[in-house]
GUDOGU-817806 format. One line per field, with one value per atom (N, C-alpha, C, CB): residue in one letter; x, y, z; residue number from 1; atom name. Coordinates in pm, 1 decimal. Glycine has a CB too. Layout:
N
code <- (A; ...) .
x <- (X; ...) .
y <- (Y; ...) .
z <- (Z; ...) .
pos <- (NUM; ...) .
site <- (CA; ...) .
***
This chain:
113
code <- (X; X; X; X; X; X; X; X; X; X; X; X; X; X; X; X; X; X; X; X; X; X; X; X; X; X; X; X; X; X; X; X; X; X; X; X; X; X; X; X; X; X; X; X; X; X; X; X; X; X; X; X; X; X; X; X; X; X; X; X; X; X; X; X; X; X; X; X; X; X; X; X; X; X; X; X; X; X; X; X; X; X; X; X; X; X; X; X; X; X; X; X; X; X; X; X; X; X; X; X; X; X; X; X; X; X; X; X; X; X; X; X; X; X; X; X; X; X; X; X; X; X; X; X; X; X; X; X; X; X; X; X; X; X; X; X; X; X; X; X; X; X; X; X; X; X; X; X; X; X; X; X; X; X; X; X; X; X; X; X; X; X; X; X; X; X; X; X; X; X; X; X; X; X; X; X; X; X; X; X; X; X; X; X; X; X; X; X; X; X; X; X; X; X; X; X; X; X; X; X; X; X; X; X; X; X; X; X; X; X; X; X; X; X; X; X; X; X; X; X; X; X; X; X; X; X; X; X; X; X; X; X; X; X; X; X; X; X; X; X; X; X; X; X; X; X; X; X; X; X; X; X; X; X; X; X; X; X; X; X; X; X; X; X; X; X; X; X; X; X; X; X; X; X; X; X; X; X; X; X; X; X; X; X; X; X; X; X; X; X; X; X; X; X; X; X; X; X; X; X; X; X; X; X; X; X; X; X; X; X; X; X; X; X; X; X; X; X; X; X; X; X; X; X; X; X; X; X; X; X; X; X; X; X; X; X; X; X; X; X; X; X; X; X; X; X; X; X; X; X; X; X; X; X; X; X; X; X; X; X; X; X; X; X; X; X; X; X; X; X; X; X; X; X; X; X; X; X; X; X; X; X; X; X; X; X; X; X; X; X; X; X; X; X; X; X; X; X; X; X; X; X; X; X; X; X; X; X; X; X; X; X; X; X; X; X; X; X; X; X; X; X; X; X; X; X; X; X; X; X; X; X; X; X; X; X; X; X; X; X; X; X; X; X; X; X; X; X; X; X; X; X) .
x <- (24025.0; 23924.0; 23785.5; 23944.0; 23831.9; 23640.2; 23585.9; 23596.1; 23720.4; 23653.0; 23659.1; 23712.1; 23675.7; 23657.8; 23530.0; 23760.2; 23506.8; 23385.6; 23260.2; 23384.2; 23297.7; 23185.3; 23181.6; 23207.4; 23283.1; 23313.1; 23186.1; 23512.8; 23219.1; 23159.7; 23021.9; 23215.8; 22970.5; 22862.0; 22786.7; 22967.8; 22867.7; 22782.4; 22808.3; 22826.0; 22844.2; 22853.4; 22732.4; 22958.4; 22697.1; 22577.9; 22459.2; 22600.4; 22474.9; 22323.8; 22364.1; 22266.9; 22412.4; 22477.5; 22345.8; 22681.2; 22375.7; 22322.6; 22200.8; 22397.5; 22190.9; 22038.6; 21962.5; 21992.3; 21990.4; 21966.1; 21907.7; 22164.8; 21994.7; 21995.0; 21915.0; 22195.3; 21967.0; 21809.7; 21713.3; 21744.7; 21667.9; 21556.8; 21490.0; 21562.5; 21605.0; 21506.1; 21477.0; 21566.8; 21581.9; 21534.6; 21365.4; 21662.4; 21333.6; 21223.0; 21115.9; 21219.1; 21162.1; 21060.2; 21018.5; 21098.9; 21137.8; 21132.9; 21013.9; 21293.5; 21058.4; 20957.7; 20815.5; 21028.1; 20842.0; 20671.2; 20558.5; 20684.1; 20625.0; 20633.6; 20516.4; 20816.7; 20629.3; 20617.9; 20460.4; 20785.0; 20535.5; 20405.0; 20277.1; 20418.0; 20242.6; 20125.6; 20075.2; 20156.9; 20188.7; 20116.7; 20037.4; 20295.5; 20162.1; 20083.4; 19949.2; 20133.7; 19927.4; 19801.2; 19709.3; 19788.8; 19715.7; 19624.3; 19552.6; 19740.5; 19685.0; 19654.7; 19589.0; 19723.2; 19617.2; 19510.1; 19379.0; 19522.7; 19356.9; 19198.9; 19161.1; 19152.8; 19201.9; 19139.3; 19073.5; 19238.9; 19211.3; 19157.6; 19024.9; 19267.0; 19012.1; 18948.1; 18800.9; 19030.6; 18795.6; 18692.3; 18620.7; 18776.2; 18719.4; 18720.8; 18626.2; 18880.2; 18672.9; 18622.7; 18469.2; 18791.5; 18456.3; 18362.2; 18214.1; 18393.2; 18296.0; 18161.2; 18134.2; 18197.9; 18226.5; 18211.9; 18110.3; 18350.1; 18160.8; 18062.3; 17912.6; 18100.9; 17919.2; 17746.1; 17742.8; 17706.8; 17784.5; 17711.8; 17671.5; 17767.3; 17745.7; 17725.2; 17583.6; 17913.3; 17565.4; 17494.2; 17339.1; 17531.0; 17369.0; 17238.5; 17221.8; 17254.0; 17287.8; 17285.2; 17202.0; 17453.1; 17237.4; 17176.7; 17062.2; 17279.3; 17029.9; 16890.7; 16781.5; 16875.6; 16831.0; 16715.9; 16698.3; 16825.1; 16816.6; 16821.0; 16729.8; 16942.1; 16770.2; 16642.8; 16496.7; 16636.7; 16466.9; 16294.7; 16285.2; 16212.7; 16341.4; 16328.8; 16230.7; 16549.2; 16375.4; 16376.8; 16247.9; 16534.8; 16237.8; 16057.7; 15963.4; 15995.1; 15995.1; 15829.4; 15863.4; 15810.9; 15946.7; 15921.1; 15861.3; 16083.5; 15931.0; 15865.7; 15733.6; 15946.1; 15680.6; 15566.0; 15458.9; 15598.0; 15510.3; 15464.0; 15432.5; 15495.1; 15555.6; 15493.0; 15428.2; 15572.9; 15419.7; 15328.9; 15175.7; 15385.7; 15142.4; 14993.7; 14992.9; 14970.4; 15086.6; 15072.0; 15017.7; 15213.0; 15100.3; 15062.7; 14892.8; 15153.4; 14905.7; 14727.8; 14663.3; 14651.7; 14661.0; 14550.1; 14564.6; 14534.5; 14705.7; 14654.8; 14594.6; 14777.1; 14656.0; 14620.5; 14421.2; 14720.6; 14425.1; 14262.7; 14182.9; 14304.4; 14270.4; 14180.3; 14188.6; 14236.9; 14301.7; 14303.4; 14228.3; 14410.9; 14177.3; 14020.1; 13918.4; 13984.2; 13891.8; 13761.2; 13766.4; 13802.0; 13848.4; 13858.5; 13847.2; 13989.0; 13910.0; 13826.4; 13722.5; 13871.8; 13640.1; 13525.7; 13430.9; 13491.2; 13467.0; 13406.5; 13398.6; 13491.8; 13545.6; 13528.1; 13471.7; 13644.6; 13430.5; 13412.2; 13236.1; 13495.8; 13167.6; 13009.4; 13029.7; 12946.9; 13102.0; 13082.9; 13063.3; 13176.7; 13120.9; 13138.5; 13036.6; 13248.8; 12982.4; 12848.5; 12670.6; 12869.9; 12725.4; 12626.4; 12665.5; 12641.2; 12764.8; 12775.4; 12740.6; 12906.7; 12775.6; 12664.2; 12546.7; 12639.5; 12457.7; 12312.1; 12260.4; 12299.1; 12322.2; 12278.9; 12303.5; 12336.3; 12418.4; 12425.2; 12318.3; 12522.9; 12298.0; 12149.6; 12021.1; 12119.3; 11984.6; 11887.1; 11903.2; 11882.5; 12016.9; 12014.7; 12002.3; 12154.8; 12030.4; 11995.7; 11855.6; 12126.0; 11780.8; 11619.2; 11552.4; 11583.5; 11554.7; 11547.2; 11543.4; 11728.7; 11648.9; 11688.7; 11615.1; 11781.8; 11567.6; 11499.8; 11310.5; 11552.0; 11317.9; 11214.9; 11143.4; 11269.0; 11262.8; 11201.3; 11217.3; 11266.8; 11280.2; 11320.1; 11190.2; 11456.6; 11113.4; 10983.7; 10875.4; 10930.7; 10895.8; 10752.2; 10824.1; 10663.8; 10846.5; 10871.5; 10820.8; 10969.9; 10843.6; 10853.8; 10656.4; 10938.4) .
y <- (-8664.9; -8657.7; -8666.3; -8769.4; -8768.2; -8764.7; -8605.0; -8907.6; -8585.6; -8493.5; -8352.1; -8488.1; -8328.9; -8230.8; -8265.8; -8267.4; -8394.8; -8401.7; -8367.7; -8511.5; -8418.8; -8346.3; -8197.5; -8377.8; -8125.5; -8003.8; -7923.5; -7957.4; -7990.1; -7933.9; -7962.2; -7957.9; -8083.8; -8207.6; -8029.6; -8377.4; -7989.7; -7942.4; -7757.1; -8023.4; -7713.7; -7617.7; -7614.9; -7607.3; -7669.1; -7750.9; -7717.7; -7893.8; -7762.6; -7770.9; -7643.2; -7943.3; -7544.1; -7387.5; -7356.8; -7314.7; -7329.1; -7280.8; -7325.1; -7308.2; -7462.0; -7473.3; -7428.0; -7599.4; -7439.8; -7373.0; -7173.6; -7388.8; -7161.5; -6999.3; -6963.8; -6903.9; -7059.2; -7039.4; -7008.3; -7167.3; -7206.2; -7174.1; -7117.6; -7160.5; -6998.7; -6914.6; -6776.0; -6887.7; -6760.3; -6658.2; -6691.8; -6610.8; -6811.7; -6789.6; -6840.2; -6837.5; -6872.9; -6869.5; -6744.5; -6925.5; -6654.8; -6507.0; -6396.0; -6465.8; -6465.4; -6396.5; -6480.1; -6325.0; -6606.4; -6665.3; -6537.1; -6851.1; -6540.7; -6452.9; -6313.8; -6416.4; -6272.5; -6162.6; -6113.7; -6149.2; -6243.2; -6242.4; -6288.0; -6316.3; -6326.0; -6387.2; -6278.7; -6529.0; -6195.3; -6038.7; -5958.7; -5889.1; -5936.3; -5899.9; -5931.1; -5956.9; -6060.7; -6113.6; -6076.3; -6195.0; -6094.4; -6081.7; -5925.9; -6096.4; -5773.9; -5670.7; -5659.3; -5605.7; -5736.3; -5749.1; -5751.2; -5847.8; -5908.2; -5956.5; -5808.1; -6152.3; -5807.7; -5667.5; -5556.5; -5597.4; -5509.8; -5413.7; -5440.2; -5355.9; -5584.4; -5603.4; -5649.6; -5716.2; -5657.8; -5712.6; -5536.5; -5799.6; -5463.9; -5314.9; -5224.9; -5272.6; -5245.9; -5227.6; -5336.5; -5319.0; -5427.4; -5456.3; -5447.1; -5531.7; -5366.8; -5315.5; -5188.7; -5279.1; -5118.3; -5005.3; -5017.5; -4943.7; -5116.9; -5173.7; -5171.2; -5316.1; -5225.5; -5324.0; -5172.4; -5585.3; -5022.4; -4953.3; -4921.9; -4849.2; -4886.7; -4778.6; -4862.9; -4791.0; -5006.7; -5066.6; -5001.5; -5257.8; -5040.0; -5001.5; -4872.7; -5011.3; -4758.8; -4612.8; -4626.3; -4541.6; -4669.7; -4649.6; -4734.7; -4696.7; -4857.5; -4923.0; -4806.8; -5077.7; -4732.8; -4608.1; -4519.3; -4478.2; -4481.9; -4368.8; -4375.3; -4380.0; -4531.9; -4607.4; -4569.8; -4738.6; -4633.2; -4597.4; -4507.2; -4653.8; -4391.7; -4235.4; -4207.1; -4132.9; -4185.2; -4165.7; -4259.7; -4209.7; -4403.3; -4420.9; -4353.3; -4528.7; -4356.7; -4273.5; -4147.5; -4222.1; -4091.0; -3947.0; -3913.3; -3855.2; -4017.0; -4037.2; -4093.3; -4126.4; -4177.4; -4247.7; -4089.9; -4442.0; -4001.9; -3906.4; -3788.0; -3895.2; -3788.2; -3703.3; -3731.8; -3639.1; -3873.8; -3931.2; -3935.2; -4088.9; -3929.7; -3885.0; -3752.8; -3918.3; -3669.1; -3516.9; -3456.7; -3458.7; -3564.6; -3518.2; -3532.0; -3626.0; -3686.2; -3722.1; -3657.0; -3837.1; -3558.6; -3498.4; -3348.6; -3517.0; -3317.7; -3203.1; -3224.5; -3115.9; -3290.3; -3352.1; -3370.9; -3534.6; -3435.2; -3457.9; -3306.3; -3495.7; -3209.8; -3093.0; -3017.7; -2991.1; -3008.8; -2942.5; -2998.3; -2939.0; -3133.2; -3174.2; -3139.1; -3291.2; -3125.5; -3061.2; -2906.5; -3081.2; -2832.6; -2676.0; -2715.6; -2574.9; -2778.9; -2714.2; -2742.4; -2699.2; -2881.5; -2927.2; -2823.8; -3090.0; -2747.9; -2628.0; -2504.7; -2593.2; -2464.3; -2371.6; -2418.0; -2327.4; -2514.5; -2541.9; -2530.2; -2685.8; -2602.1; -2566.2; -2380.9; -2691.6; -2303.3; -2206.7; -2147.5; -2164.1; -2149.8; -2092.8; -2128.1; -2116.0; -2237.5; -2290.9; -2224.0; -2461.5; -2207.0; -2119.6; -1975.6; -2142.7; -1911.6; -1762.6; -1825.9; -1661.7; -1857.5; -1873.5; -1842.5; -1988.8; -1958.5; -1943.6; -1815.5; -1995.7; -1744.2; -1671.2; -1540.6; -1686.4; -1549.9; -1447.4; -1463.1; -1459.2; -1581.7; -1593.9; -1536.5; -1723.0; -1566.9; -1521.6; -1367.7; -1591.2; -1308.8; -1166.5; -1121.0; -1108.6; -1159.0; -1113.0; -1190.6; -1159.1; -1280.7; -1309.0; -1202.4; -1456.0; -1199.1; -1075.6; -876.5; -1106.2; -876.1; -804.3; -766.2; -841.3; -881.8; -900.9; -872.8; -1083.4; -927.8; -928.9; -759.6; -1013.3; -694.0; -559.1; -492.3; -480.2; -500.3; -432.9; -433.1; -529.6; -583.6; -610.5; -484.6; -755.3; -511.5; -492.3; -309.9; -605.1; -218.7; -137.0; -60.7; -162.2; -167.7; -118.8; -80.4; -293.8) .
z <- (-4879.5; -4983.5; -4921.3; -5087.0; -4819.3; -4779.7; -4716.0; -4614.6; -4616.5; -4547.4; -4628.7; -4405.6; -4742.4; -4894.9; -4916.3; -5046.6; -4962.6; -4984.5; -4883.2; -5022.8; -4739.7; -4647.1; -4655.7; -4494.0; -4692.2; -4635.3; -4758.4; -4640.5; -4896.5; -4985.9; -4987.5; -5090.8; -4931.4; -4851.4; -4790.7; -4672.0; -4685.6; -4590.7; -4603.8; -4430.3; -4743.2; -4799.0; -4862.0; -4864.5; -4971.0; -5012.8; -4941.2; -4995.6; -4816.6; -4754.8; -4659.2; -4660.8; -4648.7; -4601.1; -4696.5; -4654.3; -4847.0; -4969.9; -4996.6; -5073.2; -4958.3; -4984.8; -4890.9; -5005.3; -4729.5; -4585.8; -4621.5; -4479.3; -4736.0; -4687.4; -4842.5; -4651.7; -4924.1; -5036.1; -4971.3; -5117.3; -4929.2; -4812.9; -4783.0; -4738.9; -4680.3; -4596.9; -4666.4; -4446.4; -4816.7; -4870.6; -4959.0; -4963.3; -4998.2; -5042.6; -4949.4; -5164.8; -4814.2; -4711.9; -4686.2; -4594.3; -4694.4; -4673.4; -4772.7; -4707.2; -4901.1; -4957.4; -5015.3; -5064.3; -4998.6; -4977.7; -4880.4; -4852.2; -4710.9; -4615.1; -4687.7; -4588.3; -4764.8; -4800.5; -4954.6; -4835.0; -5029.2; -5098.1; -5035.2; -5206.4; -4927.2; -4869.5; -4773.9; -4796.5; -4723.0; -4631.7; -4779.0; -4539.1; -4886.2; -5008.0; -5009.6; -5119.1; -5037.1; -5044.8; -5008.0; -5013.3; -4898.0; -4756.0; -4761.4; -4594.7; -4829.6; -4835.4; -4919.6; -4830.7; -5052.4; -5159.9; -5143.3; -5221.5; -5053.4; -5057.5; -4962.8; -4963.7; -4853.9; -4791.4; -4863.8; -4729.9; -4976.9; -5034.1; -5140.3; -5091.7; -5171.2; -5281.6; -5195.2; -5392.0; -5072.8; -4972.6; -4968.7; -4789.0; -4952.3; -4939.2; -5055.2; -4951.9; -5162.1; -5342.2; -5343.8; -5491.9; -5287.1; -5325.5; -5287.6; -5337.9; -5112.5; -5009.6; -5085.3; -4818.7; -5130.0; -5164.9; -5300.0; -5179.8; -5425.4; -5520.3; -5474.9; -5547.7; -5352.8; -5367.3; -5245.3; -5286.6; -5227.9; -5160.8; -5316.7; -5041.4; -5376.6; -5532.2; -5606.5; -5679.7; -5566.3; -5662.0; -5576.8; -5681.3; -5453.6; -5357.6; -5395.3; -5188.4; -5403.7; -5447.4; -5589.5; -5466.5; -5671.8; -5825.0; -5818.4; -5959.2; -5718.1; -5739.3; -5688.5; -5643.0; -5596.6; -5475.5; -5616.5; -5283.8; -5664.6; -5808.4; -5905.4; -5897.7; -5952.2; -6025.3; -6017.5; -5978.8; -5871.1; -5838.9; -5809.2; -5748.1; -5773.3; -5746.5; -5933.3; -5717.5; -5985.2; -6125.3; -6220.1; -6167.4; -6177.5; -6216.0; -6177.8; -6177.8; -5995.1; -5925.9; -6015.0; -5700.2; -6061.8; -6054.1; -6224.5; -6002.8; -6301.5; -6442.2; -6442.7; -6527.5; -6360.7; -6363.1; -6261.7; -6270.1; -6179.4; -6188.7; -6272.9; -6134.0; -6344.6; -6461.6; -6584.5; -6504.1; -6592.7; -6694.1; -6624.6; -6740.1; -6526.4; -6452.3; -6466.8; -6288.1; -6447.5; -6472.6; -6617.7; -6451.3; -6691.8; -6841.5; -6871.8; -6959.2; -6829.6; -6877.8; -6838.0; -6845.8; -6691.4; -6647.9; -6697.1; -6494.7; -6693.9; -6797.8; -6956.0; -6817.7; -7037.0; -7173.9; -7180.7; -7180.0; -7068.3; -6964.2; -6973.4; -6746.1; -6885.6; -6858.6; -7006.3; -6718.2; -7063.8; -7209.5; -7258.0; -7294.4; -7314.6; -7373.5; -7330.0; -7373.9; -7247.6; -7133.7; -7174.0; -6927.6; -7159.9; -7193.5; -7315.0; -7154.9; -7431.6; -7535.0; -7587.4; -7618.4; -7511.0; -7575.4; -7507.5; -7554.5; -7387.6; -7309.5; -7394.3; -7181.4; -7447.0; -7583.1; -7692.3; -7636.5; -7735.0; -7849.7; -7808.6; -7907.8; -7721.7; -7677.7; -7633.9; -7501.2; -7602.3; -7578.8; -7731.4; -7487.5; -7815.1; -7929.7; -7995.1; -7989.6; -7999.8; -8050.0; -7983.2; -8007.1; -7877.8; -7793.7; -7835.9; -7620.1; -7891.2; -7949.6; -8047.4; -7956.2; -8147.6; -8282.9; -8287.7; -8326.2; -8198.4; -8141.4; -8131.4; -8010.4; -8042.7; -7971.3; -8067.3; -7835.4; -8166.6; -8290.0; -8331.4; -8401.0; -8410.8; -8469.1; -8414.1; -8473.3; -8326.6; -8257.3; -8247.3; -8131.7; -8213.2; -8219.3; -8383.5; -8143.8; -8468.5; -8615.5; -8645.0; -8736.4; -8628.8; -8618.5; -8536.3; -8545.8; -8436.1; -8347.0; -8458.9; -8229.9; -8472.5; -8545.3; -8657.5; -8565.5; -8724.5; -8842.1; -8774.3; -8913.2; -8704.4; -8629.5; -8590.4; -8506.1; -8556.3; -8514.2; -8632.1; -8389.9; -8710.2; -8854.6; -8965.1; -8927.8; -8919.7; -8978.3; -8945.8; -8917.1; -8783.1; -8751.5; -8737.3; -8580.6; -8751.7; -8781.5; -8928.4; -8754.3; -8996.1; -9153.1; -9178.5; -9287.0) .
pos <- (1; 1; 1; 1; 2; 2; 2; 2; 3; 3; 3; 3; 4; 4; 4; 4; 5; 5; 5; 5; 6; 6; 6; 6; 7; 7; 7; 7; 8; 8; 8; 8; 9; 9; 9; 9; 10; 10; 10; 10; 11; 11; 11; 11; 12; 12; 12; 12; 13; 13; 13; 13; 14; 14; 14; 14; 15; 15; 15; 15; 16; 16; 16; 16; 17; 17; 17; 17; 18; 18; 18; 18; 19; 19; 19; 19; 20; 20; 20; 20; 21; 21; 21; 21; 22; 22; 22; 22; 23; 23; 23; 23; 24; 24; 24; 24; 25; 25; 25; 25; 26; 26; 26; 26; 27; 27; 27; 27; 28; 28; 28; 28; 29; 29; 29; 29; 30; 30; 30; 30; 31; 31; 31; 31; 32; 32; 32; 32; 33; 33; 33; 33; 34; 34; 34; 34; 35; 35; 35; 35; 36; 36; 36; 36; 37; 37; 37; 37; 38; 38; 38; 38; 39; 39; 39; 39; 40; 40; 40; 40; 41; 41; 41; 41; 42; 42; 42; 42; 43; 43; 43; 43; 44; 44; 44; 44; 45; 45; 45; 45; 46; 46; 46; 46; 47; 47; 47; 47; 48; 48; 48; 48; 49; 49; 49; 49; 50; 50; 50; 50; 51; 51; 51; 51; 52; 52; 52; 52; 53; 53; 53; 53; 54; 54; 54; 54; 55; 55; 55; 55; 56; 56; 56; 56; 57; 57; 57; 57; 58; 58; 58; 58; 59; 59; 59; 59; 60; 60; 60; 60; 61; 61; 61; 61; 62; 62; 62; 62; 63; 63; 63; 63; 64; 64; 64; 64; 65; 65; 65; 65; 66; 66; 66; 66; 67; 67; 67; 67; 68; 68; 68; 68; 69; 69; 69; 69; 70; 70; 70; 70; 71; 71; 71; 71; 72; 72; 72; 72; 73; 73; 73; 73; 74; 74; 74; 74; 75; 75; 75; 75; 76; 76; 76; 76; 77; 77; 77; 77; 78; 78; 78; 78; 79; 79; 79; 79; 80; 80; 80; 80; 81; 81; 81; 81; 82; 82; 82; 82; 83; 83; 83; 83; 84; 84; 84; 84; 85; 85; 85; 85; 86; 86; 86; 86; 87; 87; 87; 87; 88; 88; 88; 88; 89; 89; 89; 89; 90; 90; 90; 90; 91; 91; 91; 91; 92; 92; 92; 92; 93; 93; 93; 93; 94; 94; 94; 94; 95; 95; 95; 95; 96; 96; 96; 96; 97; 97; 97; 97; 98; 98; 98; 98; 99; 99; 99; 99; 100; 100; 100; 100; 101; 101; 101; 101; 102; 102; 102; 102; 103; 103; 103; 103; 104; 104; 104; 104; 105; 105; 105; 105; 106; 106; 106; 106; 107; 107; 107; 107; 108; 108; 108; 108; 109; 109; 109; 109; 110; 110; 110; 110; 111; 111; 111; 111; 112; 112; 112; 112; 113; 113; 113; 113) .
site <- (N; CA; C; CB; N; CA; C; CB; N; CA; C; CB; N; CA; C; CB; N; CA; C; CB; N; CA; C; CB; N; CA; C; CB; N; CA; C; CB; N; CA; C; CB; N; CA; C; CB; N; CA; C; CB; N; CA; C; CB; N; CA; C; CB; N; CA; C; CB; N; CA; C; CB; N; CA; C; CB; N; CA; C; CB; N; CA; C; CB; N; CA; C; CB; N; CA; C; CB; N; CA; C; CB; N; CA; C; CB; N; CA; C; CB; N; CA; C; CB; N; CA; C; CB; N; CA; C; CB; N; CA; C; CB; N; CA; C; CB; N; CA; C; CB; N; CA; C; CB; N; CA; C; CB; N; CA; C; CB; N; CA; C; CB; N; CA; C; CB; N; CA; C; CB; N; CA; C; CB; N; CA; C; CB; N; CA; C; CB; N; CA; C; CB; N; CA; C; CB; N; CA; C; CB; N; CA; C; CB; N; CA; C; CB; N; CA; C; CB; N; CA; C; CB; N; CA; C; CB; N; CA; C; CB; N; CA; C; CB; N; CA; C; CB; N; CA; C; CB; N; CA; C; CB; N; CA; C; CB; N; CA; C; CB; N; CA; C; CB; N; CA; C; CB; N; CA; C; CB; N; CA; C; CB; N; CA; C; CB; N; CA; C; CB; N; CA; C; CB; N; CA; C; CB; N; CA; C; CB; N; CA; C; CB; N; CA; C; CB; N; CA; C; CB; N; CA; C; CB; N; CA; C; CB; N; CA; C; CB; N; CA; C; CB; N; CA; C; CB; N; CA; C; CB; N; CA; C; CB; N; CA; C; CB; N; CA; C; CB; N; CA; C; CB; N; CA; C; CB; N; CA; C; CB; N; CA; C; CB; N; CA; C; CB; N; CA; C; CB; N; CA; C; CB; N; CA; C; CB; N; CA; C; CB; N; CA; C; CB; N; CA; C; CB; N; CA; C; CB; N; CA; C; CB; N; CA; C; CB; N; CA; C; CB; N; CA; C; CB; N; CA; C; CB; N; CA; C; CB; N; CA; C; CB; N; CA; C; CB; N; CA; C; CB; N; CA; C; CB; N; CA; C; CB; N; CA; C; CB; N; CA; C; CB; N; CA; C; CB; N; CA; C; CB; N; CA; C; CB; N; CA; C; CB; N; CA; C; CB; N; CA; C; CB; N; CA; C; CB; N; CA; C; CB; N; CA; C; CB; N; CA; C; CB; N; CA; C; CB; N; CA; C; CB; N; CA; C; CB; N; CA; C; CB) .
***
């Protein structure tokens, strides 16, 4: 009886021995996992903070280039006021100068008569 009982005693620790090494085996295994994980995710995140650096340059491109065409506008908006306050004294000087040609006009029409 005793030596049944060792036999089953040291069957026992066979099974727990080879449990064991099966989940030593795949501890093992989930921890290379791991390891490929953080890599890849060390990997994804250089790649992140390139994409973030990419869209901050995009960013100030895309201001300078709006904050350039908002100077573009004013100075044309600028020269279009200037041209027409330029047409608008030009047209005022043809008035004038109509006038004066029909005084004129009137003038020789007088001294004729």
């Amino acid at each position: 009886a005793e030596q049944q009982a060792k036999r089953s005693l040291e069957q026992q620790l066979v099974q727990i021995k080879q449990s064991h090494e099966k989940y030593e085996s795949r501890i093992s295994s989930i921890s290379s996992h791991s390891e490929s994980l953080n890599q890849r995710i060390s990997e994804v995140e250089k790649e992140k903070q390139s994409l973030i650096n990419d869209l901050s340059i995009l960013e100030r491109r895309l201001d300078q280039q709006s904050k350039d065409y908002q100077a573009k506008v004013v100075d044309y908006e600028t020269r279009i006021d200037v041209i027409s306050k330029h047409q608008l004294g030009l047209e005022l000087e043809k008035q004038r100068l109509e006038q004066q040609i029909q005084l004129l006009e009137q003038d020789i029409q007088r001294q004729t008569e």
